[in-house]
N, C-alpha and C positions, 0 to 999 in steps of 0.2 A: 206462758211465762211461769217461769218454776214458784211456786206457793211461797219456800223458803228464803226466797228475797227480802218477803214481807218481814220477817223478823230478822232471820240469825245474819244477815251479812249486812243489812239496813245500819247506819248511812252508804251509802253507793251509787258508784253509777255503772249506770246501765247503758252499754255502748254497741248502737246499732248500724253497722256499717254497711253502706252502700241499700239501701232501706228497698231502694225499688225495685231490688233483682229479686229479692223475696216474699215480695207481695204483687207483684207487675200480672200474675196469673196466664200469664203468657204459656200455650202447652200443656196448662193442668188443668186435667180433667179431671183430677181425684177430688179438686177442692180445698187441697193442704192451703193454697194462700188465702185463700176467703178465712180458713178457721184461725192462720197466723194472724190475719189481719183482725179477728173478733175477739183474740186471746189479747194480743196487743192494749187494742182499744180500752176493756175492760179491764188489763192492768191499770192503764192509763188513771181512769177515771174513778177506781177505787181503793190504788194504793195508797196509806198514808204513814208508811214507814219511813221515809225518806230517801226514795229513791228516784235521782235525777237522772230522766232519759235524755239521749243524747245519740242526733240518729245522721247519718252523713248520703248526701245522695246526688249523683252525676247529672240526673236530667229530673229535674225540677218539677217539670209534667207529669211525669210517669209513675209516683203514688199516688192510691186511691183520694177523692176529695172526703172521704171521712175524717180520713188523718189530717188534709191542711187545712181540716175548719180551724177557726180561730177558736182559742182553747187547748185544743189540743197540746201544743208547744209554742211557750211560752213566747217565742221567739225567732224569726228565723236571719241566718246568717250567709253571707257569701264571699265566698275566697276565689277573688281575683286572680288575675294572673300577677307577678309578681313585678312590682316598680325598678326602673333601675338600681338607686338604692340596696332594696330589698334582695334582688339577683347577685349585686356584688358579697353580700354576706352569704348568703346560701351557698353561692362557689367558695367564698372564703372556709365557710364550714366542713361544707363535702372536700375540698381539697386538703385539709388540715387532718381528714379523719384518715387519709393515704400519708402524712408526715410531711408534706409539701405545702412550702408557704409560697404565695406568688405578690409581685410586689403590688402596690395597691391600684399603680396606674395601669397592670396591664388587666388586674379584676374588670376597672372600671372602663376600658378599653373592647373585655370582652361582654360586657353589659349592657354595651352600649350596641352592640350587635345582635343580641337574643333579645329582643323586643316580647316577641310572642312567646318565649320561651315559660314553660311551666315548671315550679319549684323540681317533679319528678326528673322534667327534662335537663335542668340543669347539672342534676346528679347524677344521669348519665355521661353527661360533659365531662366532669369532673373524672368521673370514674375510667372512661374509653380516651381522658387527657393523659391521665396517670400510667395508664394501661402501654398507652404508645410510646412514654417517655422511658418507660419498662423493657420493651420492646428493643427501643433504639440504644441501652446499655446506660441509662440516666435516672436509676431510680430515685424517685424523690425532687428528681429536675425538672418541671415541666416549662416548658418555655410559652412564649405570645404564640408564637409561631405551633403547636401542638397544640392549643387551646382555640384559633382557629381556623384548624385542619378539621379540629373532630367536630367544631362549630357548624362546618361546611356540612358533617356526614350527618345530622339529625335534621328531618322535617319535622317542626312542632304541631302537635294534634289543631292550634288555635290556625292553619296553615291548611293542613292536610283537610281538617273537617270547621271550614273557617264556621259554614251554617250554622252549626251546633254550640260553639263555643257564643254568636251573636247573640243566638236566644238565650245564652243563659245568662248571657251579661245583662239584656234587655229585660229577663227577669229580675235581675239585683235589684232595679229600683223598686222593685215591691220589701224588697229585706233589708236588713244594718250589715254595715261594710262587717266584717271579721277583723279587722285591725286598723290604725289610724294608720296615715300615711309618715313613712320616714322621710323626716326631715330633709332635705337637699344642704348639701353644704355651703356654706356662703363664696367658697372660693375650691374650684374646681382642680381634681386633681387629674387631670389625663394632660399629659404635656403637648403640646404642638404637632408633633410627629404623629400621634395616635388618631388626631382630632379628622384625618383624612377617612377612617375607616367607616361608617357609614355603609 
């Protein structure tokens, strides 16, 4: 860890992404993750500049148990796959960011079909919706019907590698959720016609 932390850019954070592909020591014989992982640690434990670490990691398991003694970080988090709810804003977002507003029954229509779907995977929806609607001479139109076509072409990772995704849910209950749950609305907007999709 660069020395210079410690003073000249102190308050900060310190953003560790994907944690265990750079310490996992898988292949290295040179030793570089053992000495990342002892640079690390000793940042860790004797910074007092004010620097908030903050480290992201796909399998739970797979950093050394030095790092997830207690102590280490302060706290750990888990992000779910995303609630329906939660899925109809994220399409809503990624759709919005191609210039295409879609009305709110068919959001919640196609939300209501990507159960397993993950925040990334929905941005690909989004993205490969726009992309067809482009295609077919309708920029900025996407219709139910295009959203799921391209619903149909994605298998989600929680699908594909259902294993992985269990254990990691089944680790959550050792961590705090990453966000409360969004509200349900008291009165549902998918009209009658949509409610067969399933």
């Amino acid at each position: 860890m660069p020395s210079v932390a410690n003073n000249a850019i102190a308050p900060c954070v310190l953003w560790v992404d994907e944690i265990e592909k750079a310490l996992s020591g898988s292949g290295d014989t040179s030793g570089v993750s053992q000495r990342i992982l002892g640079n690390l640690l000793t940042f860790m434990s004797e910074c007092t500049a004010g620097v908030f670490v903050v480290a992201t990691c796909n399998d739970p398991s797979a950093p050394p148990s030095e790092l997830k003694r207690k102590g280490r970080f302060d706290e750990n988090f888990f992000v779910d796959l995303p609630t329906e709810p939660e899925r109809c804003q994220i399409l809503k977002i990624h759709l919005e960011r191609f210039g295409i507003a879609v009305e709110s029954e068919y959001l919640e229509a196609i939300a209501n079909n990507t159960v397993k779907f993950s925040g990334a995977e929905l941005e690909t929806l989004a993205a490969e919706a726009a992309l067809l609607a482009f295609d077919e001479g309708r920029p900025q139109q996407v219709t139910l019907g295009d959203l799921m076509q391209c619903c149909e072409n994605i298998t989600p990772l929680a699908v594909q590698d259902a294993a992985s995704v269990e254990r990691m849910q089944s680790w959550a209950a050792t961590a705090r959720a990453a966000s409360s749950a969004v509200a349900q609305s008291t009165k549902s907007l998918r009209t009658p016609r949509f409610r067969n999709m399933n």
